[in-house]
C-alpha positions in Angstrom: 280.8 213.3 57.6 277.5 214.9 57.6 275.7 215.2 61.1 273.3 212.3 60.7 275.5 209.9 59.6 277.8 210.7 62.8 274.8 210.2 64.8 273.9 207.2 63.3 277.8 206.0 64.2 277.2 207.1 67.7 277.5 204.5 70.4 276.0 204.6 74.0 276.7 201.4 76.3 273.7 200.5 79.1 275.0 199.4 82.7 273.8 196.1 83.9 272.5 197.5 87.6 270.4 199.8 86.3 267.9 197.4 85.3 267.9 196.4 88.8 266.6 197.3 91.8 268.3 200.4 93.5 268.2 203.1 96.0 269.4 205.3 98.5 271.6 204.5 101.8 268.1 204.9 103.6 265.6 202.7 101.3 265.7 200.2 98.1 262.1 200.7 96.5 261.3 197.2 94.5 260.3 197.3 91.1 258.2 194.5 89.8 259.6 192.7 86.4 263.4 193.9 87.0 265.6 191.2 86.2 266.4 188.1 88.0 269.3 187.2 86.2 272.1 188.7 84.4 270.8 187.0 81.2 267.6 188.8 82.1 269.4 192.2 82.5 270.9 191.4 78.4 267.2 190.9 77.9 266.4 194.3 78.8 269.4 195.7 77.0 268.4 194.4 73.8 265.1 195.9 74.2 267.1 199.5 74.6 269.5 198.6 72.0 266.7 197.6 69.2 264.4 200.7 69.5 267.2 203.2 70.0 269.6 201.6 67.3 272.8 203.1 69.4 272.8 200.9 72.6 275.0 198.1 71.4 276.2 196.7 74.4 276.1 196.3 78.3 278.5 196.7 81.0 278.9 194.3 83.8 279.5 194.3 87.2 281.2 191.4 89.3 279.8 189.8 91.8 276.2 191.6 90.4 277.1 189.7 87.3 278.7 186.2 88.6 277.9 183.8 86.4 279.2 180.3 86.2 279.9 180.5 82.1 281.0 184.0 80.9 281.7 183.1 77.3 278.0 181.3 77.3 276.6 184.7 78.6 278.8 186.6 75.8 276.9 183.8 73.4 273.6 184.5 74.8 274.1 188.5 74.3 275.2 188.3 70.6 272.1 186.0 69.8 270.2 188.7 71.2 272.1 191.4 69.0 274.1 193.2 71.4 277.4 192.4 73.1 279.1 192.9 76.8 280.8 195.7 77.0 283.0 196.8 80.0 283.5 195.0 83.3 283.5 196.2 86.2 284.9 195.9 89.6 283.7 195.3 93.1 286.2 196.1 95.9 283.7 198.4 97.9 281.4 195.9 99.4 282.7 193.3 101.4 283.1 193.6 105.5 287.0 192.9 105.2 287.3 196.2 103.1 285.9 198.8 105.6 289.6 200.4 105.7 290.3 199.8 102.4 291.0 197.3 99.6 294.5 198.1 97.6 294.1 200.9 99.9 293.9 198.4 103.0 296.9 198.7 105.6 296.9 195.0 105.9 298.5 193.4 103.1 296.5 190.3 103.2 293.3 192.5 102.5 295.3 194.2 99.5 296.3 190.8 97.8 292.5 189.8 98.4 291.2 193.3 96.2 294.4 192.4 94.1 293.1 189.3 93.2 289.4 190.2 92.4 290.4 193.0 89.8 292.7 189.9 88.3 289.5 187.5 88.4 287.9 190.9 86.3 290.4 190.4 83.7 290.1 186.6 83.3 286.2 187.6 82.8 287.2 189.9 79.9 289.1 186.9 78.2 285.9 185.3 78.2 283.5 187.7 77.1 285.5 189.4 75.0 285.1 192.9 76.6 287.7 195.4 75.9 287.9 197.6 79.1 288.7 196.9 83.1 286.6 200.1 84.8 288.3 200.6 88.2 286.3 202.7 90.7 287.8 202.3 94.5 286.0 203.8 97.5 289.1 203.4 99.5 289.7 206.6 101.9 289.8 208.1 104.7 287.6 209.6 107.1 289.7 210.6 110.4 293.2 212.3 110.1 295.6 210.6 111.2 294.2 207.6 110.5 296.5 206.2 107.9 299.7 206.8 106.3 297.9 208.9 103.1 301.4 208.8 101.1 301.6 205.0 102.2 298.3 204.3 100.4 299.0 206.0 96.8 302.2 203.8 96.9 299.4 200.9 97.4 297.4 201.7 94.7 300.1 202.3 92.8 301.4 198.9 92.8 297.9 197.0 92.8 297.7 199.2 89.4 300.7 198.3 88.2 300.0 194.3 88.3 296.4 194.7 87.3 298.2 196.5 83.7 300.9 194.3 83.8 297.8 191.6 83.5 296.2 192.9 80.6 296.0 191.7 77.6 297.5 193.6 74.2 293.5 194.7 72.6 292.4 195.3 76.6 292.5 198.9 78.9 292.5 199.7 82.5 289.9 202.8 83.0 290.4 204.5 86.0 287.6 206.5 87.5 287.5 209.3 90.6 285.0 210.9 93.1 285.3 213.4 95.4 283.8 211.9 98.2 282.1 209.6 99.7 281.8 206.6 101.3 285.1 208.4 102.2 284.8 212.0 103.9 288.7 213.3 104.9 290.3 211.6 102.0 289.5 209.9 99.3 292.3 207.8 97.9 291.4 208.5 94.4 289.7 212.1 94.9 289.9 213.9 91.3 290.9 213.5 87.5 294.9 214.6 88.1 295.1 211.9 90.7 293.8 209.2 88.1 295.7 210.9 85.4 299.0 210.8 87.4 298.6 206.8 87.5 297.5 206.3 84.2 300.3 208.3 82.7 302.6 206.0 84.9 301.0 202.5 83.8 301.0 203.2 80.0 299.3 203.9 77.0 296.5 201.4 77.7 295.5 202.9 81.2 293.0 205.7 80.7 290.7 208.1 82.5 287.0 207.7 83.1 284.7 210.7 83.8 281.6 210.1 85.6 279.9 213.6 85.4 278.4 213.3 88.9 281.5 213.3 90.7 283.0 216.3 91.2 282.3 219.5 93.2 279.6 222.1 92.3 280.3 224.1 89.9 283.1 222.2 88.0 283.9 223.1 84.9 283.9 219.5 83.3 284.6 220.3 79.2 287.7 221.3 81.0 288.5 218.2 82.3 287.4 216.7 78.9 289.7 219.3 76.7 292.8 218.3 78.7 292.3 214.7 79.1 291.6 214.7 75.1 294.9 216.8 74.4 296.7 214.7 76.5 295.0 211.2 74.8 294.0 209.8 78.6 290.2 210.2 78.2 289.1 207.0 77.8 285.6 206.8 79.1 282.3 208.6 80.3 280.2 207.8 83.2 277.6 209.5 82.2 274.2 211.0 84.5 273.3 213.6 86.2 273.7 215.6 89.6 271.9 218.3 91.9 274.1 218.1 94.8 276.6 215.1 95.0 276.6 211.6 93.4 273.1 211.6 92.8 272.9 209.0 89.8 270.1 211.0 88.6 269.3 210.7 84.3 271.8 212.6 82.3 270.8 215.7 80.9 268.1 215.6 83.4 270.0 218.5 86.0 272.1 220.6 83.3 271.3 219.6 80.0 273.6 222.6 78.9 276.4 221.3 80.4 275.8 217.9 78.6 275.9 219.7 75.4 279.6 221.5 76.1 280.9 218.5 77.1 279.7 216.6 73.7 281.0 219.8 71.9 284.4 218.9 73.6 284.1 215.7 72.0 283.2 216.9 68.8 285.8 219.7 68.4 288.3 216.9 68.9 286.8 214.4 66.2 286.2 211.7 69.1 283.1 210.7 68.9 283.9 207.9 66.2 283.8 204.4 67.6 287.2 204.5 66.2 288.5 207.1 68.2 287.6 204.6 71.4 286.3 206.9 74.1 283.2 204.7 75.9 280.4 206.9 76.1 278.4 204.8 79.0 275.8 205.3 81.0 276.3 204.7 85.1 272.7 206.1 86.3 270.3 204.6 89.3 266.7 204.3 88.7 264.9 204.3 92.1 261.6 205.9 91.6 261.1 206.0 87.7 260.7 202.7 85.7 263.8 201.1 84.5 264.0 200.8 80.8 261.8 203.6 79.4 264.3 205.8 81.6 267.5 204.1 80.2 265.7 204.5 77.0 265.4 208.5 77.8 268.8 208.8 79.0 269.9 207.4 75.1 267.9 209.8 73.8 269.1 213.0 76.2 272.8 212.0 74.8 271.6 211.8 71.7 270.3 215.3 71.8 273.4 216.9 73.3 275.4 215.2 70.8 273.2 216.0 67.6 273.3 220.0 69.2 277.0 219.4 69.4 277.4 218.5 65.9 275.7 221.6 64.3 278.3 223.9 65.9 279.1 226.3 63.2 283.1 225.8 63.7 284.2 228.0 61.2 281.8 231.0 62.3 283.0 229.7 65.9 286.8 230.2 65.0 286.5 232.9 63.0 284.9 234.7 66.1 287.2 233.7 68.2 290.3 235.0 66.6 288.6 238.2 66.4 288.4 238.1 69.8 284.2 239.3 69.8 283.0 237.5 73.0 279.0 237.9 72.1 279.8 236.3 68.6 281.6 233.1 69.8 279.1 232.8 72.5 276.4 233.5 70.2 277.3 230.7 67.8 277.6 227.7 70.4 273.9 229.0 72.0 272.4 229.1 68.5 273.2 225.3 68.1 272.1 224.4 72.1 268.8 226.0 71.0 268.1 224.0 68.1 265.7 221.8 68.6 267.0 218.5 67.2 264.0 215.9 67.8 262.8 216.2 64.0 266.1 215.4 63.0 266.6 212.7 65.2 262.8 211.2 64.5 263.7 211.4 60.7 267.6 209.9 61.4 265.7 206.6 63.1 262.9 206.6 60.5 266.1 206.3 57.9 267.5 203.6 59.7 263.9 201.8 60.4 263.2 202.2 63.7 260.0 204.1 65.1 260.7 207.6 65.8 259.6 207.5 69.0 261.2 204.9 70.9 259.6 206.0 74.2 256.4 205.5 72.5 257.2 201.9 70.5 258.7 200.9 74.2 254.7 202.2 75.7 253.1 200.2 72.6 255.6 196.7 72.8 253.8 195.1 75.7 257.4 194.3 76.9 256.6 196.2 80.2 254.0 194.2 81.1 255.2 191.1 79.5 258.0 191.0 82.3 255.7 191.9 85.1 253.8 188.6 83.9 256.8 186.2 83.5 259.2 187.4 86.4 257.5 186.0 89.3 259.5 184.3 91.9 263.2 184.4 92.4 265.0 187.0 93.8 265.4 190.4 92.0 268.6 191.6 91.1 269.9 194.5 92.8 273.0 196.1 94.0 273.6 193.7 96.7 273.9 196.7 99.6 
């Protein structure tokens, strides 16, 4: 498959919540024209998905997403050419889970998470979406304050009935952080912890990545190259980091590191839809303007992955069983320092979109269009 037409396969999937409002623990900075409505959020989706050509669907998020018809907003996104992609949990923002949700020492808390992340799945029958995403920010933040093997058993079993509840074409991704809102222990800390459970639950349970959490310095294509060997990576969360969780735009921080992680990929022959590792997008927009930075963060990936896919692999190999250090090196830097942006203008040209999709997003009017019609209401945001 030649490198354009592998790009022109490539898929990226938009989060919902970051065409809404958004911030920091300390300030939410409103945006005028973010959407009202989920419907409104598919709006802006489209508008992604139809000047980048790669953007094909949207995650959700429930309750950000609550609507009373799921299958009518499933309708309503196909009409506008894109689909809903995965959905996602909420068990991190309700008073009755400050210590927890499947976490929670009080089993009537637990059946409560339990039965949310059931409500997920009945979602996905209706929209049609093939992945659960599971992030918990159960943990701890004072030793002694719970029984820490006590809650993996927990988890384990709220896992285990959440699987047991999927159906045959549907996955359970489980995702990880470090830290925080938890600071002693996090209940699901790294990528072994969520690899230990999947491996338990079965082939449909799978490991998400989200590239901002995980200590400085990580070497992430690690984590990548292992999960892939061991056929548990199932999705990426993908943005960037300075310091911790910052949500920032991927490829923003360490575009280089973007790039070895899609060479991963790559190497592996996953970046086919076929192969079915997500490749989403979980960013916050709090200063810059929504959809021309969603837009930018398509593009980034883009970038990385087009660098990715000019690896020389057989000068690569051949250098490596050699054993000359400078060579192997030399040939993954030679494709990072390519610039690919005529390639990629000339890849949309071929498939009739503008080559400039920041620019055709500048020239639409679509920016002030939703200024002008979303007045009144309340703006969506992340409900913090």
């Amino acid at each position: 498959m030649s490198v354009k037409d592998a790009l022109r396969e490539q898929r990226i999937e938009t989060p919902s919540w970051a065409y809404a409002n958004s911030g920091t623990r300390f300030k939410v900075f409103a945006q005028q024209g973010v959407p009202r409505t989920p419907y409104e959020k598919i709006d802006d989706a489209a508008v992604v998905h139809r000047l980048t050509g790669v953007a094909p669907t949207v995650a959700l998020h429930i309750p950000w997403d609550k609507v009373d018809d799921y299958g009518k907003l499933a309708s309503y996104a196909r009409d506008r050419g894109v689909a809903l992609g995965a959905i996602n949990s909420n068990v991190f923002q309700d008073d009755d889970y400050k210590l927890g949700s499947v976490c929670h020492p009080d089993p009537v808390v637990r059946r409560k998470a339990l039965g949310h992340l059931l409500d997920c799945v009945d979602i996905m029958d209706a929209t049609g979406s093939r992945d659960l995403k599971l992030w918990f920010a159960d943990g701890l933040n004072y030793p002694g304050q719970d029984n820490i093997r006590a809650r993996q058993d927990r988890l384990a079993e709220a896992l285990h009935e959440t699987y047991a509840r999927l159906g045959s074409d549907q996955r359970m991704l489980l995702e990880y952080k470090l830290f925080e809102p938890a600071f002693y222990v996090t209940d699901v800390p790294d990528w072994g912890t969520a690899f230990a459970h999947c491996q338990q639950l079965g082939d449909r349970a799978q490991v998400v990545i989200d590239t901002g959490h995980h200590a400085p310095g990580t070497n992430i294509e690690f984590i990548v190259s292992f999960l892939l060997r061991a056929g548990k990576l199932g999705a990426f969360d993908f943005n960037s980091r300075f310091y911790a969780d910052d949500d920032l735009m991927v490829g923003a921080a360490d575009p280089f590191q973007l790039f070895r992680i899609m060479h991963e990929i790559v190497l592996a022959d996953a970046l086919k839809p076929a192969a079915g590792i997500a490749f989403m997008l979980d960013q916050c927009h709090n200063l810059e303007p929504k959809i021309p930075a969603i837009i930018r963060s398509v593009l980034n990936v883009q970038e990385a992955t087009a660098k990715a896919l000019l690896v020389d692999h057989a000068a690569l190999d051949e250098a490596q069983r050699a054993g000359d250090v400078l060579g192997a090196n030399a040939v993954l830097m030679d494709a990072y320092n390519t610039d690919v942006r005529p390639l990629l203008r000339e890849l949309r040209e071929d498939m009739g979109l503008d080559p400039d999709p920041m620019a055709a997003y500048r020239r639409s009017g679509y920016a002030e269009q939703i200024v002008r019609d979303r007045v009144g209401g309340e703006a969506a945001g992340w409900g913090a």
